[in-house]
C-alpha angles and dihedrals in degrees: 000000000000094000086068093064088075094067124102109243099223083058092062094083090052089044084051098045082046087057094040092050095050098048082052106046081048087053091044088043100053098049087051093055089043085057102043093041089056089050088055101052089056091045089049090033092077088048095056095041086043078050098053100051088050085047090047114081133236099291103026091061096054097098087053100041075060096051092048082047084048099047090045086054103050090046086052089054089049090055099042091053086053094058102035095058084053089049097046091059090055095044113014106201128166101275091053071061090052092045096047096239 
C-alpha cells in the first residue's frame, strides 16, 4: 500500500467517479452486447434453418418443405383476410356476410 502514499489526496474523488464510470460503462456494454447478440441469433437463426432444408436431401427435408407450404399459407390467409375486409366494403356479397364482414 505504500505506492498509494504518492497520490495527491484531492485526486481520490476523480480516481472514485473513474472507477464508478468504468464499472458502469462494463455493466451498460455488456447488456448491449446481451441484446444485440439475441437479435442476431434470430437473424442468423432463418438462414440456418433456410440452410438445413437445402442440406437435407430430397426426402429429410419433406416436413419442412410442409411447414414453409404452411407458413406461406397462413401468410396468404392473412392477406387474404386484409384485403377482403377492404373489398367487402366496396361490393358487399354474400361471403363478405359469412365472413362477418
Amino acid at each position: 500500500m505504500d505506492f498509494l502514499s504518492g497520490i495527491d489526496p484531492s485526486l481520490l474523488p476523480y480516481i472514485g467517479v473513474c472507477c464508478a464510470l468504468l464499472c458502469a460503462g462494463i455493466f451498460v456494454i455488456g447488456f448491449i452486447l446481451q441484446v444485440v447478440g439475441g437479435f442476431l441469433d434470430i437473424f442468423f437463426g432463418f438462414f440456418e434453418v433456410f440452410f438445413e432444408i437445402l442440406q437435407g436431401g430430397p426426402i429429410a427435408w419433406c416436413g419442412c418443405l410442409v411447414l414453409i407450404f404452411g407458413c406461406i399459407g397462413c401468410a396468404g390467409f392473412v392477406f387474404f383476410m386484409l384485403n377482403a375486409s377492404v373489398s367487402c366494403v366496396e361490393y358487399p356479397t354474400n361471403f363478405c356476410r359469412w365472413l362477418g364482414l
